[in-house]
C-alpha positions as a printed NumPy array, in Angstrom:
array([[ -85.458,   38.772,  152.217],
       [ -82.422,   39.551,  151.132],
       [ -81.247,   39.405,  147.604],
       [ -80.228,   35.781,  146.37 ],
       [ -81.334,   34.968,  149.722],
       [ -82.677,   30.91 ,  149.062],
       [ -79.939,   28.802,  151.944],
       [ -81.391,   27.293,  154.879],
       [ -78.17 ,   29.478,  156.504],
       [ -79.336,   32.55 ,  154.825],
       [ -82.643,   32.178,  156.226],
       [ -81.743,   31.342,  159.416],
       [ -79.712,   34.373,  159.601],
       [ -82.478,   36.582,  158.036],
       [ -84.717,   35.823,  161.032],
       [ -82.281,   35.656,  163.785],
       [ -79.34 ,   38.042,  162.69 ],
       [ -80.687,   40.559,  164.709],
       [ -80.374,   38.377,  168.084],
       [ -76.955,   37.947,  167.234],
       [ -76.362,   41.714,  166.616],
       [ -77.975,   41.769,  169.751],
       [ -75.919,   39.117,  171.617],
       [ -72.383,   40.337,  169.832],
       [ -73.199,   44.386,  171.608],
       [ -73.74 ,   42.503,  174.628],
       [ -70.742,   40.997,  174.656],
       [ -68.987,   43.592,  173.879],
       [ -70.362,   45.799,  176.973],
       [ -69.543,   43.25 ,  179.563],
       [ -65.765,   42.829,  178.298],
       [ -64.811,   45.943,  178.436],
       [ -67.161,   46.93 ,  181.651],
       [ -65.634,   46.519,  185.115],
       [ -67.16 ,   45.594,  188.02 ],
       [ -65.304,   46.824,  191.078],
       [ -67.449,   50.129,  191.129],
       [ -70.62 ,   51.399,  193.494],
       [ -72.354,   49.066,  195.573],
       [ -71.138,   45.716,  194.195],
       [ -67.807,   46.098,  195.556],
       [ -68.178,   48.627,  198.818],
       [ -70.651,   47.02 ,  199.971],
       [ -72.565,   43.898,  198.969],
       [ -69.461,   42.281,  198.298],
       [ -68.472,   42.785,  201.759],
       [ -71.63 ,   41.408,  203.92 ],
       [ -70.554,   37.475,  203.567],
       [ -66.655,   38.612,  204.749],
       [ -67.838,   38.448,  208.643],
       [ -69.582,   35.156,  209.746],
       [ -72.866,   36.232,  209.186],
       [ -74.421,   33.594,  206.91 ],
       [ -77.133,   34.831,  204.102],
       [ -80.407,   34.187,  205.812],
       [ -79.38 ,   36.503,  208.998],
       [ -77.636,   39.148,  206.48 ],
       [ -80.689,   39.24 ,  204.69 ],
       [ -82.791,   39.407,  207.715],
       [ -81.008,   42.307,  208.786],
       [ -81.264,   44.355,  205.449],
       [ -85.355,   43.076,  206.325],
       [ -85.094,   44.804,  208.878],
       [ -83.453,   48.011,  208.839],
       [ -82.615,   48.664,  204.734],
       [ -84.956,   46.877,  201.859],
       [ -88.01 ,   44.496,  201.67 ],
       [ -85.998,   42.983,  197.96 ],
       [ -85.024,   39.563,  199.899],
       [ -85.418,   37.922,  197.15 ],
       [ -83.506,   39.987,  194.516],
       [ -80.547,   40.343,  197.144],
       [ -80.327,   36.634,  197.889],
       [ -79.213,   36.3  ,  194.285],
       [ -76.976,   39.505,  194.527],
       [ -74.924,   38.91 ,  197.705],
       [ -73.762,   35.774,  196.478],
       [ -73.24 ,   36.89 ,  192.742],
       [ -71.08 ,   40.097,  193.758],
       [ -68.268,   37.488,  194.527],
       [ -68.584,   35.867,  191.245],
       [ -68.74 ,   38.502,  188.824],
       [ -67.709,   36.356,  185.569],
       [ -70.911,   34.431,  186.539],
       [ -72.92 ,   37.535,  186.531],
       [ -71.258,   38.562,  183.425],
       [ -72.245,   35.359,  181.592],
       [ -76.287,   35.286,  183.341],
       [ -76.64 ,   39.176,  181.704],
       [ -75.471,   38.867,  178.688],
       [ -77.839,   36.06 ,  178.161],
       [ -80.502,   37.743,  179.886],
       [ -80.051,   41.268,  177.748],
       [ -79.918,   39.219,  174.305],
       [ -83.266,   37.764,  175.485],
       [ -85.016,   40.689,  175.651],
       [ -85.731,   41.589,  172.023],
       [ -86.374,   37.242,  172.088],
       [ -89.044,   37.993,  174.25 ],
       [ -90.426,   40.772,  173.167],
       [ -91.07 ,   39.24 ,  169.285],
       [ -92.22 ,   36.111,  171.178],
       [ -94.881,   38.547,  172.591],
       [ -95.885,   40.381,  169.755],
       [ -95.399,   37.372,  166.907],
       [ -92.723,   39.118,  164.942],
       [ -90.647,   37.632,  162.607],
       [ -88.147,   38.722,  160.058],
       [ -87.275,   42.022,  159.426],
       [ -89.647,   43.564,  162.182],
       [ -87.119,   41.098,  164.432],
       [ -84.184,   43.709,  163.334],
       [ -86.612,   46.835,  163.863],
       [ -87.408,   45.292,  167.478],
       [ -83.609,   44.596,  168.24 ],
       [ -82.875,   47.815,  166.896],
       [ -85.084,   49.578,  169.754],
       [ -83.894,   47.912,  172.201],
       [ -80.116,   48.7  ,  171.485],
       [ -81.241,   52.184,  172.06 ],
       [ -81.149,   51.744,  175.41 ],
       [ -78.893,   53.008,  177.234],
       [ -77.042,   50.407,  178.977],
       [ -74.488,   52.478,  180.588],
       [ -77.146,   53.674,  182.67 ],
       [ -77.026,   50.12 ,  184.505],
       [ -73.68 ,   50.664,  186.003],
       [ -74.862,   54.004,  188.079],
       [ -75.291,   51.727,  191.486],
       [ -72.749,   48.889,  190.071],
       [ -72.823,   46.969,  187.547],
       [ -74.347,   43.867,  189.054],
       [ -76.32 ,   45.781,  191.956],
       [ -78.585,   47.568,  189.136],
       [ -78.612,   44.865,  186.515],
       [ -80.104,   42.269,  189.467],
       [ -82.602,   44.785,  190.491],
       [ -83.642,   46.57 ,  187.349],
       [ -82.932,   45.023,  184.437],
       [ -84.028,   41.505,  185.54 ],
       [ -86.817,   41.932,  187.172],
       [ -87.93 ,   42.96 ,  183.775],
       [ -86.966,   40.185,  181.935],
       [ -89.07 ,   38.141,  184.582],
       [ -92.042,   40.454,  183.47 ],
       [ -91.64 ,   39.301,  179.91 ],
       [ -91.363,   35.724,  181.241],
       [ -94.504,   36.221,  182.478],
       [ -95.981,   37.632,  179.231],
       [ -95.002,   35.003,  177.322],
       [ -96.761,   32.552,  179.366],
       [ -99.759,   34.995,  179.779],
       [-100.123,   35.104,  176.049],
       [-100.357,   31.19 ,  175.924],
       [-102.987,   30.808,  178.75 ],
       [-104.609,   33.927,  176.471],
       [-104.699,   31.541,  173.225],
       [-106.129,   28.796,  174.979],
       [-103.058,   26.311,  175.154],
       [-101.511,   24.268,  177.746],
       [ -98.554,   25.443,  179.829],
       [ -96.296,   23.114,  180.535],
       [ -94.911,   22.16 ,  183.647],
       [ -91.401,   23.792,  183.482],
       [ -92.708,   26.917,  182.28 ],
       [ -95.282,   27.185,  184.852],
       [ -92.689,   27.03 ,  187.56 ],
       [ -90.199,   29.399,  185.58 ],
       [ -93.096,   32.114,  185.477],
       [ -93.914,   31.986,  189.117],
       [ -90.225,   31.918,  189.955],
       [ -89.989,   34.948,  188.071],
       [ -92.626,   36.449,  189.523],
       [ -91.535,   35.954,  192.855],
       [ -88.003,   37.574,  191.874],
       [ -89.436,   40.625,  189.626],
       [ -91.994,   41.415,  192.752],
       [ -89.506,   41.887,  194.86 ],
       [ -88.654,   45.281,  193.058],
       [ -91.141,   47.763,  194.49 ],
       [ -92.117,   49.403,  190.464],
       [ -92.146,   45.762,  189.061],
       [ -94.766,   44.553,  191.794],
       [ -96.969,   47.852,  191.266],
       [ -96.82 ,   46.901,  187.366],
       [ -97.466,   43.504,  187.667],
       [-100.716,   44.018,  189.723],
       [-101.846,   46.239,  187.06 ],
       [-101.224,   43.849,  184.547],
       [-101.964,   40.472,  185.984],
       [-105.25 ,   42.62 ,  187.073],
       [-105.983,   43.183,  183.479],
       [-105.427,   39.903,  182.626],
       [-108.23 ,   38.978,  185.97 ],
       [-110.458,   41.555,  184.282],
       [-110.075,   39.414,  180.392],
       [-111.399,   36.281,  181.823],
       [-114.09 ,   37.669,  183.634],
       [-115.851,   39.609,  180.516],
       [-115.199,   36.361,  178.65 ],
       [-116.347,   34.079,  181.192],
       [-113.592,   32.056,  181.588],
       [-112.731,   31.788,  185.363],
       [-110.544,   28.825,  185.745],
       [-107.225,   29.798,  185.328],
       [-105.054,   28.634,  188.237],
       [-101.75 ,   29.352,  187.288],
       [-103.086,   33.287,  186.517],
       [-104.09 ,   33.337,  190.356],
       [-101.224,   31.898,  191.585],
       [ -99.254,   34.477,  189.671],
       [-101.961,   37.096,  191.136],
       [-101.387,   35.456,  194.721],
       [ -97.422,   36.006,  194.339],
       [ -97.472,   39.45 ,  193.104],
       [-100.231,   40.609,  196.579],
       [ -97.907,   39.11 ,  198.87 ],
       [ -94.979,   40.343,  197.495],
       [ -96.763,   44.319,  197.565],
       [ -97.636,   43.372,  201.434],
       [ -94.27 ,   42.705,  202.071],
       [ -92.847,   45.838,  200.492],
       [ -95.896,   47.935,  202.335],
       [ -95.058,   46.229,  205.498],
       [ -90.968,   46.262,  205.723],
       [ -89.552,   48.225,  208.819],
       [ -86.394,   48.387,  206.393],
       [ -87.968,   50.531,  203.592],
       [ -89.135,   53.519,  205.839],
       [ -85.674,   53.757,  207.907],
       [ -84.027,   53.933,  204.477],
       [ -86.806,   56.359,  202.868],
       [ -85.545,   58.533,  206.232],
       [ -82.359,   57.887,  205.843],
       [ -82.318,   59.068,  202.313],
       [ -84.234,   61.73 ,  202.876],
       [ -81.739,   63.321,  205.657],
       [ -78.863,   62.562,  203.451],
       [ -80.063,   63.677,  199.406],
       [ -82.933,   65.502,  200.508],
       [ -84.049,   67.139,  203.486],
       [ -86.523,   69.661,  202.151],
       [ -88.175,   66.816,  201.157],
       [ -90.422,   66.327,  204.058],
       [ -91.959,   69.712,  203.439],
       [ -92.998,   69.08 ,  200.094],
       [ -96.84 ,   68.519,  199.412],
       [ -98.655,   66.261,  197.215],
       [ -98.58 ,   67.96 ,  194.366],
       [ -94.976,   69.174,  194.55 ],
       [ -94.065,   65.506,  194.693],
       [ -96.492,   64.439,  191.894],
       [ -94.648,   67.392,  189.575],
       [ -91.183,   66.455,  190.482],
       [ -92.221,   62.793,  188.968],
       [ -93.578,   64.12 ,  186.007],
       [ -91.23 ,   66.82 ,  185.306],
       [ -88.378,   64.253,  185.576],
       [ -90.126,   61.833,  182.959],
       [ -90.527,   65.026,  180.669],
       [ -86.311,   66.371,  181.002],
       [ -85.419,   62.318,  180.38 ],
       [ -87.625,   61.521,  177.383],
       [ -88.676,   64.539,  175.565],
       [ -86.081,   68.031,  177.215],
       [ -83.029,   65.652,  176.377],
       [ -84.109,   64.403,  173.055],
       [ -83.704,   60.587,  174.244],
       [ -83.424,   58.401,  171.006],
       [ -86.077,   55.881,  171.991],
       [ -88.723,   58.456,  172.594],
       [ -87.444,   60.392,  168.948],
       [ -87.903,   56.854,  167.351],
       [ -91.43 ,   56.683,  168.906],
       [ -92.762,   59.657,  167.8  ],
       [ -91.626,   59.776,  164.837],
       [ -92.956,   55.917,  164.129],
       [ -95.941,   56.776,  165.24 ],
       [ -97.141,   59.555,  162.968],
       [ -95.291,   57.804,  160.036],
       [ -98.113,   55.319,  160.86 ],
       [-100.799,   57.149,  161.295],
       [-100.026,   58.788,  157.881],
       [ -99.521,   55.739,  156.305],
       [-103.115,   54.183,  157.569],
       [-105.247,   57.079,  157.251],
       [-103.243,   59.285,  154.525],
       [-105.368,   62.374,  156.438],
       [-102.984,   65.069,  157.287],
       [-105.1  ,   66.54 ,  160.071],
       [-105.122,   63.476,  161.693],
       [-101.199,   62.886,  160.921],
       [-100.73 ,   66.533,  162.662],
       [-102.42 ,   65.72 ,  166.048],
       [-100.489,   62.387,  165.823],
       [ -97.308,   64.208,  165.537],
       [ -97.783,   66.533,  168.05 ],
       [ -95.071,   64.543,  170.291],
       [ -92.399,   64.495,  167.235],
       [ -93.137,   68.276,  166.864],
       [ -92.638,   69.189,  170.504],
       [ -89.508,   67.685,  169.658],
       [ -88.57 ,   69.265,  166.781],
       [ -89.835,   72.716,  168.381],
       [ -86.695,   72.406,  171.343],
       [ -83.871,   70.841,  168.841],
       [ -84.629,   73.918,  166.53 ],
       [ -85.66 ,   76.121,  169.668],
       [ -82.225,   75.778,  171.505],
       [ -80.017,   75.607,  168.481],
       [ -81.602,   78.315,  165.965],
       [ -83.248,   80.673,  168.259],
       [ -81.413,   80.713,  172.104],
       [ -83.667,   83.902,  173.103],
       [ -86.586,   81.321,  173.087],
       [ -84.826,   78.486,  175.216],
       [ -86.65 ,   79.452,  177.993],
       [ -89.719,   78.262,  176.835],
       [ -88.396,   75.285,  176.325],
       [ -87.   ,   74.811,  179.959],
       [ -84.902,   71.899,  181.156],
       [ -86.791,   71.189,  184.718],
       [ -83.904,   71.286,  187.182],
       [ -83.96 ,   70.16 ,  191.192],
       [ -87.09 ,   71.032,  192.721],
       [ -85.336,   73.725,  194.495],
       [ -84.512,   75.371,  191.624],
       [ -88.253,   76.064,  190.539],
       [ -89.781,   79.372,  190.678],
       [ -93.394,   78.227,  191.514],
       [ -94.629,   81.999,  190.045],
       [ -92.875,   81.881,  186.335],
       [ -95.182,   80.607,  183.76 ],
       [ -91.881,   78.444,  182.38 ],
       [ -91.931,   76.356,  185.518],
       [ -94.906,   74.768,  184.139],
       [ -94.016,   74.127,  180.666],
       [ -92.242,   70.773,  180.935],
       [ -95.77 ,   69.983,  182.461],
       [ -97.776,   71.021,  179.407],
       [ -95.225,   69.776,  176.774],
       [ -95.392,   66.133,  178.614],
       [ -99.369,   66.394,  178.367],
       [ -99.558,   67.362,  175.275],
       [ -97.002,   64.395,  173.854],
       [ -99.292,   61.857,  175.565],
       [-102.414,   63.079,  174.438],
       [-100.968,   62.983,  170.994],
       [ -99.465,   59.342,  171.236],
       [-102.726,   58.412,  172.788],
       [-104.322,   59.832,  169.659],
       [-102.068,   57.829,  167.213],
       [-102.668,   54.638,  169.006],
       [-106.499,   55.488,  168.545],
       [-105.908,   55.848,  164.611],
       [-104.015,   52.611,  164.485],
       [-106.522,   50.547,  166.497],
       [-109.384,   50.311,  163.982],
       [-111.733,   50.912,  167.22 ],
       [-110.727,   47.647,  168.546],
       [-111.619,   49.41 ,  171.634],
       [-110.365,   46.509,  174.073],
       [-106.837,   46.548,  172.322],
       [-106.338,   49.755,  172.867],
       [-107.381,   49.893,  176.181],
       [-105.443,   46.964,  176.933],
       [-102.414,   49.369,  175.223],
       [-103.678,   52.174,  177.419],
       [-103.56 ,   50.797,  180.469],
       [ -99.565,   49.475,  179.887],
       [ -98.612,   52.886,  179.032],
       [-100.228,   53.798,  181.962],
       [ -98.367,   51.544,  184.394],
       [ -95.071,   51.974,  182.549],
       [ -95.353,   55.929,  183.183],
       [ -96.721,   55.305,  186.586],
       [ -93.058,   53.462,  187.233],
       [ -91.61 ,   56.624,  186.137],
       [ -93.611,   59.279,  187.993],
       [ -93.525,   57.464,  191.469],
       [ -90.323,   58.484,  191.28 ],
       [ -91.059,   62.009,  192.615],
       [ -92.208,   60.729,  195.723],
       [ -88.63 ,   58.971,  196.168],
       [ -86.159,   61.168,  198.026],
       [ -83.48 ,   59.546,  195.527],
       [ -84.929,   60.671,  192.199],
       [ -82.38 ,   62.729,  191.18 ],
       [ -79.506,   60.154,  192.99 ],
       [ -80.812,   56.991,  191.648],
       [ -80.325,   58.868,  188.128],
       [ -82.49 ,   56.869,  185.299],
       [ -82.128,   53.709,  185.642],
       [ -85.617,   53.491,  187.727],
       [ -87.259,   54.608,  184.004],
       [ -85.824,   50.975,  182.662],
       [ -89.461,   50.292,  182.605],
       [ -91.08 ,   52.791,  180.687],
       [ -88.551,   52.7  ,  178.588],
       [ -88.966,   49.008,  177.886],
       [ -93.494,   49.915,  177.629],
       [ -92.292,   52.461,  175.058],
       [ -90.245,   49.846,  173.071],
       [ -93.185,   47.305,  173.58 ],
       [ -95.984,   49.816,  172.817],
       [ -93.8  ,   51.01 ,  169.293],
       [ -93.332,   47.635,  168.277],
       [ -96.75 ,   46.672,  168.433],
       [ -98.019,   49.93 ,  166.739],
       [ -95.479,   48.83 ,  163.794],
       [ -96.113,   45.204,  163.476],
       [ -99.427,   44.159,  164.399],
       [-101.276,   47.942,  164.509],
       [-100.298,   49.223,  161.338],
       [ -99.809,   46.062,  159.262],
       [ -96.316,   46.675,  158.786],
       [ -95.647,   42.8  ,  158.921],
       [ -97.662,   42.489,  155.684],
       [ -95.431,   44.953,  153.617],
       [ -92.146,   43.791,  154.998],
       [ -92.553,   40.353,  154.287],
       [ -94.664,   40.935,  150.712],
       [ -92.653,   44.218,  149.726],
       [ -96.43 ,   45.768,  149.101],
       [ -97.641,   48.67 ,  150.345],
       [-101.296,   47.391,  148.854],
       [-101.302,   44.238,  151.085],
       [-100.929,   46.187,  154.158],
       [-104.304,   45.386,  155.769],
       [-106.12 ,   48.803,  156.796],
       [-109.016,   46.9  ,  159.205],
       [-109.489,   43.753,  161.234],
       [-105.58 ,   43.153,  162.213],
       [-106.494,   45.126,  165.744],
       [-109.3  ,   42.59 ,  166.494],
       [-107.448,   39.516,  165.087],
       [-104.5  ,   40.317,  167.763],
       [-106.405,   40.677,  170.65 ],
       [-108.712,   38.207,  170.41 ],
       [-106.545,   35.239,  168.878],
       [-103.169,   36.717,  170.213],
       [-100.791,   38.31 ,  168.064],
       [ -98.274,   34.853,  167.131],
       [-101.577,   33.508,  165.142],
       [-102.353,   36.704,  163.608],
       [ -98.488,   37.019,  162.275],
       [ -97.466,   35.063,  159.936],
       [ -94.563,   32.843,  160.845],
       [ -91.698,   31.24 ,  157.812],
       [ -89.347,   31.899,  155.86 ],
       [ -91.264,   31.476,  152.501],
       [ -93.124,   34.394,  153.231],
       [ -90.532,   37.097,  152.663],
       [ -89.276,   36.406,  150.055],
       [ -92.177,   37.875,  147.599],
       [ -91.068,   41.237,  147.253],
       [ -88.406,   44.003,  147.997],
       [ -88.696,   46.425,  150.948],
       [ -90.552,   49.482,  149.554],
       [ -87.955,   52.598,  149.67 ],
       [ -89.281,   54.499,  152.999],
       [ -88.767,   51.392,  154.874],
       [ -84.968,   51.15 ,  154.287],
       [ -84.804,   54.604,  154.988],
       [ -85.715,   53.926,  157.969],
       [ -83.583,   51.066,  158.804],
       [ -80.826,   53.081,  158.016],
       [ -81.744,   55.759,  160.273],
       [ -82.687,   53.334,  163.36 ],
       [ -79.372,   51.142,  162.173],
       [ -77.24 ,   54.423,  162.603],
       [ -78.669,   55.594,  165.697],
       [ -78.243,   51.709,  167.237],
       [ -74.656,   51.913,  166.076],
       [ -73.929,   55.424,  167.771],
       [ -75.458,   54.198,  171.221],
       [ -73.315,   50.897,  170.666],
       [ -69.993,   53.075,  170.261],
       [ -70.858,   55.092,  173.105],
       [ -72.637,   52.659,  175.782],
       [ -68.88 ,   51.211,  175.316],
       [ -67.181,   54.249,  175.631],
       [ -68.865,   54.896,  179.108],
       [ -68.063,   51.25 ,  179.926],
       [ -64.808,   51.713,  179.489],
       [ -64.666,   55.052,  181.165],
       [ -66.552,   54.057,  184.155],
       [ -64.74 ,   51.52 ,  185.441],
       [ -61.727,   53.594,  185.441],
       [ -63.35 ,   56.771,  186.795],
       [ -65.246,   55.551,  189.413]])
């Protein structure tokens, strides 16, 4: 807690100061963003001019564009009302660091860490489509997928969901399934979930099969729209035509080598804060610095090109930033690096996770398996004639698994909540916290109030590292608004 810190206003700021932050950058964006840019304006804007009404537009799109009826019957009409859409994001962008310390129990100063990722993000990326084209079918479908988690996590601890939220989650699932990567991840998680109640033999859950039952019939509409393969073709003529020579496993590399150039060739901050978290962790739980080494093989990597490209240019080429596909030599032993390096940074996050668990073997499975479908979101991409057009946006999602993932490791994996709200590193529990999480759910493992904080200072390498993270949030801040302001006037 902060110093003097004993005011019912103090304390209410202490825990929710970083929502505001949150809320006040959001604001911010969507003032000085404009609107009448890509899609929103040249063309959704235009389809209720003529006297086509909704249902036959979107029967049309059915038909011969996109199987996201549901995602586009929000958009079409919200194009013409874009100080609406401004008002609905704003609220639905400060809500996702809500959600996300709903998920994971955290309160107090892990509530600033959390915010703190997810101001990392970078929002310009949204506008790359139009503003309010992208937002509605990226950014949230995600928040519907969080929606969902929260009311996953209470059927998990055992309580009763009421009414209202019941409805909101399958409303939300119904809109988030509508976006092809949200559906694929939702099956895999919802599956999970399936999977839970069968090993503990607790079969009746209803509202987890009516979420189930949403989610197949939204992936058999997708699979079955006339719409998506003319546009896949059309695409593909238009971005792409080598494209329908490609094999399997040129696709499969394109996906992965684009995931490695976003998150590790171009130094994305996110990723950096990841890694580095990560082995700070593992260091801090096991104090082994073998172990430490293999978990920092991903913030090494990293280290290795910033030092690579800058110090020693002669050796950027082993460091190679993957380019279009048909700029790959498929015989030089560099075309494959991006390949190894992105290997070799999940094997070593895997690892960490693994140290942090305490061989609470489900958890981390559980963690596996979300990493999985959050990189799976990203790689699909490379069978998409539009990778390289849709720029990265589409990797919202493992962005958002990353963020997830990271603040889980911190708070609930490796104790931190224990020395952030006690100011001891000695209380920071070294076994049991895994187990406690998954199998009570991590909001009754932390512990919530505002008494709790207030017991100690945070130790020195912790507000090192809140100034670091509060620097880097700052710089993305200052230049997410830049490009908002730019954009509108370039495009």
């Amino acid at each position: 807690m902060l110093k003097g810190d004993t005011g019912a206003k103090r304390t209410w700021f202490y825990e929710n100061g970083a929502f505001v932050a949150a809320a006040l950058a959001a604001v911010l964006w969507h003032v000085v963003l404009s609107t009448n840019i890509g899609d929103d304006m040249v063309y959704f804007k235009t389809l209720l001019d003529g006297n086509s009404h909704l249902g036959e537009i979107l029967a049309h799109r059915y038909e011969t564009w996109s199987s996201r009826m549901v995602i586009e019957a929000v958009l079409i009409p919200l194009v013409h009302c874009p100080l609406l859409w401004k008002i609905l994001d704003i609220v639905i962008f400060t809500s996702l660091p809500v959600l996300l310390c709903g998920l994971l129990g955290v309160t107090g100063r892990g509530r600033w860490f959390v915010a703190g990722l997810v101001l990392l993000y970078p929002f310009a990326d949204m506008a790359s489509a139009g503003w309010i084209a992208t937002t509605t079918n990226y950014l949230w479908p995600l928040w519907g997928v969080l929606v969902i988690g929260m009311v996953l996590k209470q059927l998990r601890c055992g309580r009763k969901v009421p009414v209202w939220e019941a409805v909101a989650a399958l409303l939300a699932c119904a809109y988030a399934g509508s976006q092809e990567q949200v559906a694929v991840l939702l099956f895999l998680l919802l599956g999970m979930e399936v999977l839970h109640y069968i090993l503990e033999k607790r079969m009746k859950q209803p509202l987890l099969y009516a979420l189930c039952g949403i989610d197949i019939i939204s992936l058999v509409y997708i699979l079955s729209c006339p719409g998506n393969a003319i546009r896949s073709a059309q695409e593909m003529a238009g971005r792409m035509p080598e494209f329908a020579d490609f094999t399997f496993w040129e696709k499969l590399y394109m996906g992965l080598a684009n995931v490695e150039r976003i998150f590790i060739a171009q130094l994305d901050p996110i990723y950096c804060v990841v890694a580095a978290v990560l082995v700070l962790l593992v260091y801090r739980k096991t104090g082994d610095y073998r172990k430490t080494l293999l978990a920092g093989i991903p913030a090494l990597l990293l280290f290795g090109q910033a030092v690579v490209r800058v110090s020693h240019p002669s050796l950027k080429k082993v460091f190679a930033r993957p380019e279009q596909t048909t700029h790959w030599d498929w015989h030089a032993l560099v075309t494959y690096m991006p390949l190894v390096f992105l290997v070799l940074s999940v094997l070593g996050i895997l690892y960490a996770l693994w140290q942090l668990v305490d061989g609470a073997w489900k958890y981390y499975l559980w963690t596996v398996f979300l990493l999985a479908g959050g990189f799976a979101t990203g790689v699909v991409m490379g069978f998409s004639p539009t990778i390289y057009a849709s720029a990265n946006h589409p990797y919202l999602y493992l962005y958002f698994v990353l963020i997830y993932v990271c603040a889980d490791a911190v708070w609930n994996m490796g104790g931190m909540k224990v020395v952030w709200k006690t100011g001891s590193e000695d209380a920071v529990q070294k076994t049991g916290d895994a187990d406690a999480v998954w199998k009570t759910g991590s909001e009754d493992v932390a512990q919530s109030g505002s008494g709790v904080h207030s017991e100690g200072k945070m130790p020195v390498s912790e507000k090192l590292m809140f100034t670091v993270l509060g620097l880097l949030v700052l710089a993305n801040i200052l230049d997410v608004t830049r490009m908002c302001w730019l954009l509108g006037r370039i495009l």
